[in-house]
N, C-alpha and C positions, 0 to 999 in steps of 0.2 A: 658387405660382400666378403666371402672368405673364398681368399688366393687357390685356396685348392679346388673349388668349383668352379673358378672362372673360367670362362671358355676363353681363352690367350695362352699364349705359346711365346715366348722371347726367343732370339737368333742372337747369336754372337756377330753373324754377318748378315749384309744385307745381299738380295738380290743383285748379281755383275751388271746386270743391265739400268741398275738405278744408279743416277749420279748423282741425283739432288739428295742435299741435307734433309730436308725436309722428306722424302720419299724413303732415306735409310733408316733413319729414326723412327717411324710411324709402321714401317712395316717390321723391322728389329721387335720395338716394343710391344708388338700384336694389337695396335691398335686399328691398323687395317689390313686388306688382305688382296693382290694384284690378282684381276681377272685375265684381264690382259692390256696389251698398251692402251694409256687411257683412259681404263676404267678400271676403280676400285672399288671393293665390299667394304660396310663398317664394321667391325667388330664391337663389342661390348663397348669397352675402353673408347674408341674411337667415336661409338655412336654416341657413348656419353658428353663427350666433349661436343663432338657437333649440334649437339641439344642445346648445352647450354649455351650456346654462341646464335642458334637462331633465336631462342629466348630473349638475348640481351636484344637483338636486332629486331623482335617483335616487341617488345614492350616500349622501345624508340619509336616505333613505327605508329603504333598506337596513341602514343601521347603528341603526336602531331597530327594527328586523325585519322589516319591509317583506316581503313578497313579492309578484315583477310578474308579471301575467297580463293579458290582452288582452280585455274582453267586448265580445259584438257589438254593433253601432248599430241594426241594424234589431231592433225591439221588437215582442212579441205584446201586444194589447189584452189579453189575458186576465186576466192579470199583473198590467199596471197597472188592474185594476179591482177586483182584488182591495184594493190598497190605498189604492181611490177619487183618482187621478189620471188616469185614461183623460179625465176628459170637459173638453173645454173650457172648462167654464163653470168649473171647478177647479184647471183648469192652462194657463193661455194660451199658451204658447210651444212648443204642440206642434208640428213639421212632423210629417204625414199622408198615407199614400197608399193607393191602391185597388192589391190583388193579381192579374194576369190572371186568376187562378184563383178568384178569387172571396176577399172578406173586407180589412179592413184591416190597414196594418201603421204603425206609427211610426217616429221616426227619435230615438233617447234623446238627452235633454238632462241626463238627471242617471242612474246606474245601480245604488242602494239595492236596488231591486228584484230585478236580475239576480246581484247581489252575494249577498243574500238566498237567494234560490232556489238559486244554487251551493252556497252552504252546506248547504244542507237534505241533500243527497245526501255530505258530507264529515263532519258533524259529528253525532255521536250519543253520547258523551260528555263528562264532563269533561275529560276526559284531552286532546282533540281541539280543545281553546282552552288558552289564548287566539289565536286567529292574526288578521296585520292581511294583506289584499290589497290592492295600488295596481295602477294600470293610469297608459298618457298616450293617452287616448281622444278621438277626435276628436266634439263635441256640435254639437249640433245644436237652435238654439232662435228661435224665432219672434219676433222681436225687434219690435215696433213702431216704432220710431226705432232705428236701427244708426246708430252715432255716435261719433264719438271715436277712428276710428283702428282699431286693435287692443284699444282699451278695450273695445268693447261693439259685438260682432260676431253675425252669427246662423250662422256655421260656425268654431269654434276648438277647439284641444286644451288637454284640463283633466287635469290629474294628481288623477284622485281615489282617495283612500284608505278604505277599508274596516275599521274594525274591528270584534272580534265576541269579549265578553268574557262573563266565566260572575258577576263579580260586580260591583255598583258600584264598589266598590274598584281593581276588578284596573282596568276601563275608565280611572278618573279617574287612574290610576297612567300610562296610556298616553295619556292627551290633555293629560297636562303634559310628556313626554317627546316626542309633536308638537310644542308649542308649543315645545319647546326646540330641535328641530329648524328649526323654520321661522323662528327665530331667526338658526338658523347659516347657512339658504340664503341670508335675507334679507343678513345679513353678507357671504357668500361674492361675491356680485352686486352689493356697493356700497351699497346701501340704508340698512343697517342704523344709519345715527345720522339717518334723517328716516322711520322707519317702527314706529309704534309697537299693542304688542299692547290692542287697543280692545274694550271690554264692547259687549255686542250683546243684543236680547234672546234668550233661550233657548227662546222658544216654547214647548211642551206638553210638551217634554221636560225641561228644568232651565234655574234659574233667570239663566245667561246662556249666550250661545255668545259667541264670541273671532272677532274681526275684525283682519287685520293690514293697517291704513291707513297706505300711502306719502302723507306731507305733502307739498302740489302744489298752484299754484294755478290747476290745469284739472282738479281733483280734482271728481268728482261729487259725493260726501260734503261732510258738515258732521261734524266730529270736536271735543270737547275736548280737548286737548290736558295734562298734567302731568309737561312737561316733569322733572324731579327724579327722578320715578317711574317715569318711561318706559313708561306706562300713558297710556290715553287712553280716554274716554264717547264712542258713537254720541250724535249728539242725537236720535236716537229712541228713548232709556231717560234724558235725562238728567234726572233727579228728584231732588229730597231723598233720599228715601229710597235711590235707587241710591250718589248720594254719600255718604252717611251710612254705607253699606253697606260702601263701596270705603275706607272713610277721607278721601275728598278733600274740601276746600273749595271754592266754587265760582269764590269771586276767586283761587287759583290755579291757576285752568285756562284757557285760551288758544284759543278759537273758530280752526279752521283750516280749509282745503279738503282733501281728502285724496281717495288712489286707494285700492281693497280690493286687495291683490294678495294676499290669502290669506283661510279660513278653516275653522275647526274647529267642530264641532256633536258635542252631544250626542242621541242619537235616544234612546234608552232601549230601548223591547220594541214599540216602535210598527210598524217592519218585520215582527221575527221575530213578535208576535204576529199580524198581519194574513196573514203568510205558512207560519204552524206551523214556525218555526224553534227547535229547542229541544235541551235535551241533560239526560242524566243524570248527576244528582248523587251523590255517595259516598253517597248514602243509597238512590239508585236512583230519585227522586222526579224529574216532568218538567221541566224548567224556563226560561224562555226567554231566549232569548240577549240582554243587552245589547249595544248598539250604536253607533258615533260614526263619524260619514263628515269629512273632511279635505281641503279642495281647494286648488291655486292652477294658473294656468292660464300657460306661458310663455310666449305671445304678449302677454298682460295685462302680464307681467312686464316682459318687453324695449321693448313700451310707455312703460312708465314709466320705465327704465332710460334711454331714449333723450329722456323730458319734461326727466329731474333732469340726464341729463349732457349738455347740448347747450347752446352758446351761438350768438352771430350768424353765425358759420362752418361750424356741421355738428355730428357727433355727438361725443364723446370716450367712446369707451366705455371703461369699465372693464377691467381686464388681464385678470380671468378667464372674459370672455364676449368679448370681442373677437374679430371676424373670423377676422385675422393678431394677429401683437404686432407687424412691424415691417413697414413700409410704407415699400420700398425705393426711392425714386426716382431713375433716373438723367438726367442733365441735359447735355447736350451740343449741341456745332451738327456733327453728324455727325460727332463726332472716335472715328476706330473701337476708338482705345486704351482712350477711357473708357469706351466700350461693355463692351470685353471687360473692362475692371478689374471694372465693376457687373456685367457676366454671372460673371465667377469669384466676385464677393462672395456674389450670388446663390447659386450652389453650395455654397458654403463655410456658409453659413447653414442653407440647406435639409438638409443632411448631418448637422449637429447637433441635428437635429430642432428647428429654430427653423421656426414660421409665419411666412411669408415672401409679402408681394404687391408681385410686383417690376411699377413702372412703366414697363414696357420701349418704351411708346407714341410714336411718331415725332408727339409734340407740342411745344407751345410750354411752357417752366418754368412759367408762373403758370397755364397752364391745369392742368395739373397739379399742382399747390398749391393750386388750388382745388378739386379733387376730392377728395385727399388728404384736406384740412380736413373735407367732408364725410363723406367716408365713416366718419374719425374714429377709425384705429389709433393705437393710444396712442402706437410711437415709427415718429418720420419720420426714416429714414436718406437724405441727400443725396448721389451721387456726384456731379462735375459738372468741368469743364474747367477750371474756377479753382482747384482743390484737387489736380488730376492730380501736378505735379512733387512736389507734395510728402507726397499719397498721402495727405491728410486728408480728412475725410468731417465732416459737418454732423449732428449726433443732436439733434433737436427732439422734446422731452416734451412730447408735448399735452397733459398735464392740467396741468403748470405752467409751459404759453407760454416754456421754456426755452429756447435752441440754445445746444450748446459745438459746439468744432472739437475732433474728437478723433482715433485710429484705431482700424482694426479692429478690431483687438485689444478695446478696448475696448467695444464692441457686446454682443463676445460674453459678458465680461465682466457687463454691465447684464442682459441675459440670465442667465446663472447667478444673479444675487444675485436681479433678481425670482422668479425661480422657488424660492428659498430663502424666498419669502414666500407663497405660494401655500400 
């Protein structure tokens, strides 16, 4: 992609109304774009990232059996009454509309129900579990305070997961092999040594569900932290008794801020029984299906991605969600040779299937360094008229404020070995 076609626009300032890190940077660097409170557009840049982040979270998904399907947004009241979520006074965050035709319709914020109900027509024996369904669905939820960015939006997409087992056993078998999963996402996105799997309460269903809280200090949460353990208490279960339960001490755990970028629930038969979901058993006897739903949402994600990896300059994203990897800038006072040296480099890159955002822009060096900074691809490739004779090129590691002078050759090089890490 070349800079002078991209549809993005940089701001020296952000929006007065935005206070989050996360929210200045993203909309600064024109990776998205404020509709209004709560909900944002993606831009290029931003959609890119968001790609590659459900990517990572589909390809996890899949390798523990995942299967993707799509369910619809607009919801029948019928439904949700059956498992007493219809009414306001029960569920606040409904958006609701009137039908020309007469009657209501909703807009789902969460999809147990719909989830459920597919089942009911798929599943009539043992034989027919265990299966787990994900979807990356766009929700829809009445926010009273929309705040924070991408943290807490009232139009975003949630990768939720479905699963639907025949015994406690098989379930619990499958919601440690999520949590092993959301492990390796967390891992795959950079996270993974400030994001730790946190007890939560469990509700009516069992006695905890699993919260996976990124440590952040624009983090909503209040987390203990055990550090050793790599475990960490909501402070809304943290008691004797939970400690006592978990093994922990209480002087070894560490009060933090943290962001949820994930979590996993046990339901039990509270769907399938409210909805006659059930199957038969090798004895032939009815039985109803247990249940665990799974969510994390990658707007939430790259959120947070963009709180932990950003300093006083802009973003440093991480290599496996990054825009581009190399962020090509050429530097000249209209010398046409250097032009064309950085247009063939351009080529030469894009043809080895390297992501490539050449700054081809008739600007000044440091505005362009300053953009660059922001937008925050991990490497900055320098052509420039001081390096011409001698065909050296400038490769700045933004994650370790490095520059060598090196050559081409070399680029491609740094290229093969990270992709040997990936």
């Amino acid at each position: 992609m070349k800079q002078s076609k991209l549809f993005t626009k940089t701001r020296k300032e952000a929006p007065k109304d935005e206070v989050s890190q996360n929210a200045q940077l993203l909309l600064r660097a024109g990776f998205i774009h404020k509709e209004m409170a709560g909900v944002y557009s993606y831009l290029p840049l931003g959609l890119r990232v968001f790609n590659k982040i459900v990517e990572v979270i589909r390809e996890e998904m899949n390798c523990i059996g995942g299967q993707e399907l799509h369910f619809a947004a607009l919801q029948d009241p019928e439904l949700w009454k059956k498992t007493d979520r219809w009414s306001d006074e029960k569920v606040d965050v409904w958006f609701k509309s009137e039908l020309s035709a007469g009657g209501e319709v909703g807009l789902g914020w969460t999809h147990e129900e719909v989830a459920t109900m597919i089942m009911r027509d798929h599943v009539s024996s043992y034989r027919d579990l265990p299966f787990y369904a994900y979807q990356f669905q766009t929700k829809f939820r009445n926010e009273l305070r929309a705040k924070s960015g991408l943290m807490r939006t009232r139009e975003f997409v949630m990768k939720d997961l479905y699963s639907f087992s025949r015994t406690e056993e098989e379930h619990q078998a499958f919601y440690e092999k999520c949590a092993e999963a959301y492990a390796k996402i967390f891992d795959r996105v950079g996270l993974s040594h400030v994001t730790y799997r946190t007890f939560a309460s469990g509700g009516a269903f069992s006695k905890y569900s699993h919260e996976f809280q990124t440590v952040c200090d624009s983090g909503e949460d209040t987390i203990y932290v055990a550090p050793e353990k790599r475990i960490a208490v909501n402070k809304e279960v943290l008691e004797d008794s939970v400690l006592k339960d978990l093994g922990l001490l209480r002087e070894e755990l560490l009060e933090r801020k943290a962001i949820e970028v994930g979590n996993i629930f046990s339901l039990g038969t509270r769907f399938s029984d409210a909805l006659g979901l059930t199957f038969k058993d090798e004895s032939g006897a009815d039985v109803p299906v247990i249940m665990g739903s799974y969510g994390i949402g990658p707007g939430r994600l790259m959120a947070t991605v963009a709180e932990i990896y950003s300093d006083e300059k802009g973003i440093l994203w991480p290599r496996a969600i990054a825009p581009f990897q190399i962020h090509l800038v050429e530097v000249s006072a209209q010398n046409s040779e250097t032009k064309a040296w950085a247009e063939e480099l351009y080529k030469k890159l894009t043809a080895a299937g390297i992501e490539v955002l050449y700054d081809d822009r008739d600007l000044r060096a440091g505005e362009k360094f300053v953009d660059a900074d922001l937008i925050g691809i991990p490497y900055r490739v320098v052509v420039s008229d001081r390096n011409l004779a001698e065909r050296k090129i400038e490769i700045l590691d933004r994650a370790k404020n490095e520059t060598v002078m090196s050559t081409e050759e070399a680029v491609f090089a740094l290229m093969q070995e990270e992709g040997n890490h990936v």
